[in-house]
C-alpha positions as CSV (number, residue, x, y, z in Angstrom):
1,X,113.5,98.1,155.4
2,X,114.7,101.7,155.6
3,X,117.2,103.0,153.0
4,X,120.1,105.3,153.5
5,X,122.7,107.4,150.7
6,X,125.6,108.4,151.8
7,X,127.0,111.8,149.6
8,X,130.9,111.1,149.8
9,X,130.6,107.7,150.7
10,X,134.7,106.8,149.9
11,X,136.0,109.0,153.2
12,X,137.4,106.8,156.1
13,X,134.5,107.6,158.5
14,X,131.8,107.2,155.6
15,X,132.6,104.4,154.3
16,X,132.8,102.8,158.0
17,X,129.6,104.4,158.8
18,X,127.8,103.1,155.5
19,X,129.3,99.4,156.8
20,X,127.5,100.3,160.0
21,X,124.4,101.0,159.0
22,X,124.2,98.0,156.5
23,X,125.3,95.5,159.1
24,X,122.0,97.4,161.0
25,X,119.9,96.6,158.5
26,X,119.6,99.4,155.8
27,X,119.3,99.4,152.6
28,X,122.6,101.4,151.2
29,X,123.8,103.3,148.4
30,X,126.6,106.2,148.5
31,X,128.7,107.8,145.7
32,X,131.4,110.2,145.6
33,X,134.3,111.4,142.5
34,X,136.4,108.3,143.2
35,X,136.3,104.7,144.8
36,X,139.6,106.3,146.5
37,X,141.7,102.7,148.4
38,X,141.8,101.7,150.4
39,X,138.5,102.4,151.2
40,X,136.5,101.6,147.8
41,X,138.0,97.9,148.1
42,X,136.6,98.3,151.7
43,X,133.4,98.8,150.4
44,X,133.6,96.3,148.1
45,X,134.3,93.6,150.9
46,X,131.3,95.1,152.7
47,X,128.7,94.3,149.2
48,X,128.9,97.9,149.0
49,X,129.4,99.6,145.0
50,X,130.0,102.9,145.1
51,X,128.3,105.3,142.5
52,X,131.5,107.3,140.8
53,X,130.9,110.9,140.1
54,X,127.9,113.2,141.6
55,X,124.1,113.2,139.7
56,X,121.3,113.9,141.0
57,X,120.1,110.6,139.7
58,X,122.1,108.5,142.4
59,X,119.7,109.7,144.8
60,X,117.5,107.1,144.9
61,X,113.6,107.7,144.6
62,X,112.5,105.8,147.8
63,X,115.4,106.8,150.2
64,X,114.7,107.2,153.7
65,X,117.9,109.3,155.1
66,X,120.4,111.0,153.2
67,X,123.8,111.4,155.2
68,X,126.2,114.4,153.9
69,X,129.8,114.1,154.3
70,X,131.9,116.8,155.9
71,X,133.9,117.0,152.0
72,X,130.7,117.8,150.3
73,X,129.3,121.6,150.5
74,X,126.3,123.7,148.6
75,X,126.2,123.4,144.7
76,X,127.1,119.7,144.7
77,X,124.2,118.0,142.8
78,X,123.1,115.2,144.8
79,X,123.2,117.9,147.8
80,X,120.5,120.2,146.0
81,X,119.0,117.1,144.9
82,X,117.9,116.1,148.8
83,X,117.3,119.4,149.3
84,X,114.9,120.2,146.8
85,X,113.0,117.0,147.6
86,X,113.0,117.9,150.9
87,X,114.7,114.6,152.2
88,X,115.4,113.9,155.3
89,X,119.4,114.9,155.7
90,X,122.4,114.6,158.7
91,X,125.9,114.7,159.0
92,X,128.4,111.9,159.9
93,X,128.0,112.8,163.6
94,X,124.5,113.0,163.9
95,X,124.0,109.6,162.2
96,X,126.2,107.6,164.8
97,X,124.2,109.6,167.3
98,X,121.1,108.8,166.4
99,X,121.7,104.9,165.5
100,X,124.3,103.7,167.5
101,X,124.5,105.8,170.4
102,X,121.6,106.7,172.4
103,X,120.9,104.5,175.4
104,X,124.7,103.5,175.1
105,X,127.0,104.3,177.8
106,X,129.5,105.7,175.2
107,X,133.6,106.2,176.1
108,X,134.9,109.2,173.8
109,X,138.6,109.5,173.4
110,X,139.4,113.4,172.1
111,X,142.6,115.1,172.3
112,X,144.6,116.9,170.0
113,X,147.6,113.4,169.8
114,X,146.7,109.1,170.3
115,X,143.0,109.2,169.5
116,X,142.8,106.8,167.1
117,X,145.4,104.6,169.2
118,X,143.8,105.3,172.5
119,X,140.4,104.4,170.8
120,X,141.8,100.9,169.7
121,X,143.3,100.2,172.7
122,X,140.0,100.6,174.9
123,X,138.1,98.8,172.6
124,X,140.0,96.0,172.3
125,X,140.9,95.9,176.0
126,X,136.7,96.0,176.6
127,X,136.4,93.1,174.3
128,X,139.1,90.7,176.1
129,X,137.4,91.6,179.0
130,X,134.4,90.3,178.1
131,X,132.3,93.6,177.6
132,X,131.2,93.4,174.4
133,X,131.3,97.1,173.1
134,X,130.7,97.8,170.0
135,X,133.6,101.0,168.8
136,X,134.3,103.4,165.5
137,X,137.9,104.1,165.1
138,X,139.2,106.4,163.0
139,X,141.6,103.8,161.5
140,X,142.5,100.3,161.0
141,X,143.2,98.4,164.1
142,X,145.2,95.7,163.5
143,X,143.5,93.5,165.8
144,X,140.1,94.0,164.4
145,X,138.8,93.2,160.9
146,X,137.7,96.4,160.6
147,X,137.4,100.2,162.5
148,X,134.0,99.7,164.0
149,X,131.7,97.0,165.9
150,X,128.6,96.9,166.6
151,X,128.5,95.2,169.8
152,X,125.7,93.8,171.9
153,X,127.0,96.1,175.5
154,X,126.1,98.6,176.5
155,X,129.4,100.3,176.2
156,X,130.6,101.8,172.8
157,X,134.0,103.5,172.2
158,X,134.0,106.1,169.7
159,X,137.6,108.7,168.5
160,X,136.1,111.8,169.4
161,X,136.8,114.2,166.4
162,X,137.1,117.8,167.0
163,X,137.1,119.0,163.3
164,X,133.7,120.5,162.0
165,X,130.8,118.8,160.8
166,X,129.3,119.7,158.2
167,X,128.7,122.5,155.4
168,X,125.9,123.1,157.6
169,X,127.0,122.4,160.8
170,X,130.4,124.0,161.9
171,X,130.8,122.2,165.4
172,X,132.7,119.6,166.2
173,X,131.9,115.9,165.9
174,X,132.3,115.0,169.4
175,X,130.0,117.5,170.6
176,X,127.6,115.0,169.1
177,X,128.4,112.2,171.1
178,X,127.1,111.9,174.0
179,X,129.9,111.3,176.4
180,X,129.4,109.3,179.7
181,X,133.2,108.5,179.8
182,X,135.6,111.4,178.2
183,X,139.0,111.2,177.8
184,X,141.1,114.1,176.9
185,X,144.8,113.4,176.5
186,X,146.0,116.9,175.3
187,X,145.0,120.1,174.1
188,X,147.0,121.8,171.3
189,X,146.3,124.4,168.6
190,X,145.4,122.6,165.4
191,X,143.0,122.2,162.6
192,X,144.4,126.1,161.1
193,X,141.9,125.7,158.4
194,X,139.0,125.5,160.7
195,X,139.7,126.9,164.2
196,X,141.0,130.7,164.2
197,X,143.3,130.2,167.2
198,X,143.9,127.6,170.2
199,X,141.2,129.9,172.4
200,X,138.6,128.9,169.5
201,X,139.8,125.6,169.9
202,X,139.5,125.5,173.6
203,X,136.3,126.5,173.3
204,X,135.4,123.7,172.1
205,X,136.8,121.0,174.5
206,X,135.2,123.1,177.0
207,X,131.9,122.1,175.4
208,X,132.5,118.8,174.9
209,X,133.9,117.8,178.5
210,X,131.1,119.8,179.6
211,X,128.3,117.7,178.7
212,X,129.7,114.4,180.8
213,X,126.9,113.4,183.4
214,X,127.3,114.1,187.3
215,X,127.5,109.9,187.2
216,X,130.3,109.8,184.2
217,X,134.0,110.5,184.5
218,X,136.4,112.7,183.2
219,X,139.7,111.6,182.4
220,X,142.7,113.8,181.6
221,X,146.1,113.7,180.2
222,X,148.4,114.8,183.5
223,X,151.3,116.0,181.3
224,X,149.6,118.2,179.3
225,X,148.9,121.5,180.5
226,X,145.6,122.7,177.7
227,X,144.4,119.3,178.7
228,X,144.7,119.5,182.8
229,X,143.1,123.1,182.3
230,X,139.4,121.8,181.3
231,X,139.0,120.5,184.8
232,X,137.2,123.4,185.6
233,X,134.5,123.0,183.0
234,X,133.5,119.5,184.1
235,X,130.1,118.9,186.0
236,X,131.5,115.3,187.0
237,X,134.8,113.5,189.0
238,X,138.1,114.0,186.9
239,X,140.5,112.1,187.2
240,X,144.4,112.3,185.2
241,X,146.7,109.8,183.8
242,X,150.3,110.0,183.2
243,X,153.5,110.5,184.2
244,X,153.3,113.6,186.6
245,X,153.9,112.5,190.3
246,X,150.1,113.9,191.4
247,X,148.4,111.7,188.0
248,X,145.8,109.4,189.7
249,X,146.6,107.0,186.9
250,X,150.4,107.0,186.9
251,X,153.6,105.4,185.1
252,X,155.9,104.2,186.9
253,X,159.3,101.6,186.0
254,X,159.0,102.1,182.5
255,X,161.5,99.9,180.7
256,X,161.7,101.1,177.1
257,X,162.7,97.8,175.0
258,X,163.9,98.0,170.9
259,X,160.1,96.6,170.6
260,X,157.5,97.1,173.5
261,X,157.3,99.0,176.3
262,X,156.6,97.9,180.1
263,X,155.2,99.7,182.9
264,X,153.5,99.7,186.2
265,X,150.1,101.4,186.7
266,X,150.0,102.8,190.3
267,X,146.7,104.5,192.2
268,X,147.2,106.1,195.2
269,X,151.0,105.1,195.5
270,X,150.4,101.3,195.0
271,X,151.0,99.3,191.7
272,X,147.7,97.8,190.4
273,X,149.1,96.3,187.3
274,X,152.1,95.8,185.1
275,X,151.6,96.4,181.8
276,X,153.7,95.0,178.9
277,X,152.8,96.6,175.5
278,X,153.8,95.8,172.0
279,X,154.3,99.6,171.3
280,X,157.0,102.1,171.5
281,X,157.0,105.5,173.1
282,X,156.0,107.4,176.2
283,X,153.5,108.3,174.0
284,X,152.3,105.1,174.4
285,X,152.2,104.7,177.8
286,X,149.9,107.6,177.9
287,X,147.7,105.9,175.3
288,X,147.8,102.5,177.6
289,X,147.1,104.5,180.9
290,X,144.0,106.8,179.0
291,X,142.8,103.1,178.2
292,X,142.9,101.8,181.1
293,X,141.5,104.5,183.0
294,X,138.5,104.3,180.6
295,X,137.7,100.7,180.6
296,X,138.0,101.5,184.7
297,X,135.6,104.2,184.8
298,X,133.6,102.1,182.9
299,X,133.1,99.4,185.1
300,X,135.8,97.0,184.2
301,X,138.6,95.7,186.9
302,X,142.1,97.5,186.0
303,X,144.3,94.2,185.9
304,X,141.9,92.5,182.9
305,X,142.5,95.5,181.2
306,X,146.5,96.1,181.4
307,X,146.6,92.2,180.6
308,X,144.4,92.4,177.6
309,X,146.9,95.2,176.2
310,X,149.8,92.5,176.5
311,X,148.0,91.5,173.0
312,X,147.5,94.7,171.4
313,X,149.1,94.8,167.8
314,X,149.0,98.5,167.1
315,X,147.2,100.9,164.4
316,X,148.1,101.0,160.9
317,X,149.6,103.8,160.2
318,X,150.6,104.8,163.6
319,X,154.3,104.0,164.0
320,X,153.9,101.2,162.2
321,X,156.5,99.0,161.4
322,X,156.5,98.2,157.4
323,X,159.2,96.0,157.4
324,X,163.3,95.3,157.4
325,X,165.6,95.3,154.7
326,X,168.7,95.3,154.1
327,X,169.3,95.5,157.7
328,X,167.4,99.2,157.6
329,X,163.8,99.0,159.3
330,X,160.8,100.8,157.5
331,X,158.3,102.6,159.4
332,X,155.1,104.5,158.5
333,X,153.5,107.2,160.5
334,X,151.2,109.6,160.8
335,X,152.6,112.4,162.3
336,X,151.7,115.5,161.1
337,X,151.9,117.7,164.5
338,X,155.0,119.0,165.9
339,X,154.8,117.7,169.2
340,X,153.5,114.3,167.5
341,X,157.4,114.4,165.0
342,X,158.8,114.9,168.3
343,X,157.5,111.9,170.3
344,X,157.9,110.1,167.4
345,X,161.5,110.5,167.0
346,X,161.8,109.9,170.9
347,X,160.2,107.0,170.6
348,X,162.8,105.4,167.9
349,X,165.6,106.6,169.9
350,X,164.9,105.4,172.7
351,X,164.5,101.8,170.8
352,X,167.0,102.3,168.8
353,X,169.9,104.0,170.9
354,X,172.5,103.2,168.2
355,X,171.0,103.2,165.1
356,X,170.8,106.6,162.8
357,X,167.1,107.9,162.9
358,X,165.6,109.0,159.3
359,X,162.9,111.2,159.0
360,X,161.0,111.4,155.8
361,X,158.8,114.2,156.6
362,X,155.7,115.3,154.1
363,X,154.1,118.6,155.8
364,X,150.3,117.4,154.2
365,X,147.9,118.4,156.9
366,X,146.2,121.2,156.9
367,X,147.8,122.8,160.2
368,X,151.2,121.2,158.8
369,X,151.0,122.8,155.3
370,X,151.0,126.4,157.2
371,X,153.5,128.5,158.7
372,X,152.5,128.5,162.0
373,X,154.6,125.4,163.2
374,X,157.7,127.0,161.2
375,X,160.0,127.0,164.5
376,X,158.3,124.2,166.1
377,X,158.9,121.7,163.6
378,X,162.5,122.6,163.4
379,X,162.8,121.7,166.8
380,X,160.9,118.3,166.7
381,X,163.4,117.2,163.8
382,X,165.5,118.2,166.2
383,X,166.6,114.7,167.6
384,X,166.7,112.9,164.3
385,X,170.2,112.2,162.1
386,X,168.6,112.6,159.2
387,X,165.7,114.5,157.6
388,X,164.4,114.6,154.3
389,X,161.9,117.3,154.0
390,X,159.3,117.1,150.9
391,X,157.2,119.6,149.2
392,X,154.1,121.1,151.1
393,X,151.7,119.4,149.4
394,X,148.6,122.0,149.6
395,X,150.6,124.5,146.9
396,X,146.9,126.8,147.1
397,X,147.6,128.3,150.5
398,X,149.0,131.7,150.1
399,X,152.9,131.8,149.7
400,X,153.3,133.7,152.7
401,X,151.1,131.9,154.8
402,X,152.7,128.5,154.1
403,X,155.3,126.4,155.3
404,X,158.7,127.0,153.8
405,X,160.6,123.4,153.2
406,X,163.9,124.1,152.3
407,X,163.7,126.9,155.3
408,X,163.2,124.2,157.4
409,X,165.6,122.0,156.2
410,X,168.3,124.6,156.2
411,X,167.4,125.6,160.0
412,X,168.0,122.0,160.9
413,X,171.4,122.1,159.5
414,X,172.0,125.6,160.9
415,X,171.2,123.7,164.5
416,X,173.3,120.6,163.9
417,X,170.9,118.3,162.4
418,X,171.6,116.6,158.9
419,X,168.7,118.3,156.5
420,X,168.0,118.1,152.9
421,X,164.8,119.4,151.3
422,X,164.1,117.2,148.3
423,X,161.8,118.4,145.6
424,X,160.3,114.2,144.5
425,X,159.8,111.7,146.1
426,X,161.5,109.2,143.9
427,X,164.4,111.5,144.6
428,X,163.8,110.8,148.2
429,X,163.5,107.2,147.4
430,X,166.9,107.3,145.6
431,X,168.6,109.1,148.8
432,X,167.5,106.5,151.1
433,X,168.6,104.0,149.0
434,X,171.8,105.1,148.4
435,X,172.7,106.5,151.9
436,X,170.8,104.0,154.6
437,X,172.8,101.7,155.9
438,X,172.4,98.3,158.1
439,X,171.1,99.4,161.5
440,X,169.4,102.9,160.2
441,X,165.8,103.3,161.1
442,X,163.6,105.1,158.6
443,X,160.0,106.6,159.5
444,X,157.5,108.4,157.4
445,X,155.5,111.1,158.5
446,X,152.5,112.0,155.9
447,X,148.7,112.0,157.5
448,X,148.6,111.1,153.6
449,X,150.2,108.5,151.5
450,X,153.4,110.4,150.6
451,X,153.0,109.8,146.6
452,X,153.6,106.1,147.1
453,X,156.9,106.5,148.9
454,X,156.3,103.8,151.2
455,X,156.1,100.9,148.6
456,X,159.1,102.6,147.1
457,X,161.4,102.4,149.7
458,X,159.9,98.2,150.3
459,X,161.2,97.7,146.7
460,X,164.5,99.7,147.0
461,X,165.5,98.0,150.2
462,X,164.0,94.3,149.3
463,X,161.2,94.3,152.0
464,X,159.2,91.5,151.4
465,X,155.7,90.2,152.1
466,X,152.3,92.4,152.8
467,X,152.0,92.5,155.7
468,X,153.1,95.1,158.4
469,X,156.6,93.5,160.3
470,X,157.1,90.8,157.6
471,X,161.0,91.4,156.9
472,X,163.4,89.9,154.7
473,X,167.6,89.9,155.2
């Protein structure tokens, strides 16, 4: 039995890898600083314990292949360890390659907004229709008991990542996997800290659709214009999705409801389907129609696949709906990209036409934390009635190169929209508490966990119960 240590084994993909390779049949050990939740307890469930800190010693004597997180560079000491032994070594990337994906027909959903959405949805569409793929998500799916599956297809559905891979390997993930079906909903400059500028960026999406076979498919998002402009690099059929009037996947009668979203999927002028989704959002929709478009291209018959999605539940995380109290409805997001605030608050206006929209907004990300997006996430605020801007939470980027909070707060009240830049969260906590009212809707936007806001604001407002749409009066 072959034997595998993972070096930063507590990240979201690792630790989903390391349950990976042990449901294949490794041996596995992995350590990294901390046992961070909610992925140590996800180890735990798996019978996998964690080794806290970094020693050379956790590298055990007899181990086959040593897999290095993208968080772990040169001069860590389980690093030179494997090294100097002259182990055997990979990245994340390589790893899935190498196990789970060759001879696969693998579906990759890229793009720089609804990956880890778009990902869950063809996956679990696949598996109501009776394909059996096995999937990595970078998430939690709430209608899986976990973000991957093995499968016994042939089909497997992976989020195609286009950050780095390595200390020793600066190209994206994705170009490592193998794509028979890509789908790229939208192309938008992000990842500051690792791409110089969207051409960079561009460069390598251009890469990445460019290795689909002549026999594959290439699927595009129809409204977005970086994403329609990597037709050109394709070697196979493309094909579009959305709501342009010349998408060959296209929504049509959309009926935007205070909680789902219906739609009809039309080829070629005539309806194929009508798809009624849990979800809000035109973002959505897209996310649906990238889904279906995959599972097509994959072999699978349209209609199964917009019905499956009637039973979709959603991504935690992803305008996910915590809970209601008080008569105020909790949500929790990831948003971290203008455009992605922006959808966002379309989204809960359009389900909530009356109600004041809140926006708890922590800039976190690495793109988010820097000037850059200044003006643009000014504008995305734009439609809320209420933002609470926090502190940039990466305080070691250069003053002048980050994000200004209370700059942004003040241009939102310059432009008409209720702003407040508050320096705590517990202070944020107490604002909500004391200025929400019955019929507000409240979202946070963190790609992290906002210092515990989220279970602050359950116990201010007397949500009740664990689990995500549980509510009390």
């Amino acid at each position: 039995m072959s034997r595998v240590h993972l070096i930063g084994v507590c990240g979201t993909a690792m630790a989903t890898l390391a349950a990976m390779l042990k449901q294949q049949g490794w041996i596995v050990t992995g350590s990294d600083v901390q046992a961070y939740p909610p992925m140590g307890q996800f180890l735990a469930s798996q019978g996998i314990a964690p080794l806290i800190g970094y020693d050379a010693a956790h590298v055990p004597a007899d181990v086959d292949l040593a897999v290095i997180g993208n968080a772990v560079s040169r001069g860590n000491p389980e690093v030179e360890a494997v090294l100097d032994r002259r182990i055997r070594y990979a990245s994340l990337a390589e790893t899935i390659r190498e196990h789970f994906l060759w001879g696969r027909r693998t579906v990759v959903i890229a793009g720089t907004h609804g990956k880890t959405t778009t990902t869950s949805m063809t996956a679990w569409a696949l598996v109501e229709a009776g394909a059996d793929p096995g999937f990595l998500v970078g998430g939690v799916p709430r209608n899986f008991d976990a973000g991957y599956r093995l499968g016994a297809g042939d089909l497997f559905v992976i989020e195609g990542d286009e950050y780095d891979s390595a200390y020793f390997d600066k190209t994206a993930k994705f170009l490592k996997y193998l794509p028979f079906v890509a789908v790229v909903g939208s192309l938008e400059f992000d990842h500051a800290d690792i791409y110089d500028d969207i051409d960079a960026l561009t460069l390598a999406f251009r890469r990445f659709v460019g290795l689909v076979p002549h026999r594959g498919r290439l699927l595009l998002g129809a409204d977005d214009p970086g994403a329609r402009a990597l037709a050109d690099a394709a070697h196979c059929p493309v094909e579009t999705f959305g709501f342009a009037d010349d998408a060959d996947w296209r929504a049509a009668d959309v009926d935007y409801g205070p909680d789902r979203t219906a739609f009809d999927v039309r080829r070629a002028g005539a309806t194929i389907a009508r798809v009624d989704l849990p979800l809000l959002g035109a973002f959505n929709v897209r996310n649906a129609l990238a889904a279906i478009a995959a599972g097509a291209a994959a072999g699978v018959a349209p209609d199964r696949l917009a019905a499956a999605l009637r039973t979709f539940r959603g991504v935690r995380r992803r305008l996910e709906l915590s809970g209601v109290g008080r008569g105020v409805s909790l949500y929790d997001d990831f948003a971290h990209h203008p455009t992605a605030v922006r959808e966002t608050v379309a989204a809960l206006r359009a389900a909530s036409p009356t109600g004041r929209i809140w926006v708890l907004f922590e800039p976190r990300s690495a793109t988010s934390c820097r000037r850059f997006f200044q003006s643009d996430y000014a504008a995305g605020l734009a439609g809320a009635d209420e933002v609470v801007v926090a502190p940039v939470y990466r305080t070691a980027i250069p003053a002048e190169q980050r994000l200004d909070g209370a700059r942004l707060a003040a241009d939102l009240t310059a432009s008409g929209t209720r702003a407040r830049y508050v320096d705590s969260t517990d202070a944020i906590a107490a604002v909500v508490e004391a200025e929400t009212r019955a019929g507000d809707v409240v979202v946070l936007m963190s790609n992290g966990d906002f210092g515990g806001l989220r279970g602050q604001l359950r116990e201010r407002l007397g949500i009740v119960g664990s689990v995500a749409g549980e509510t009390s009066a």
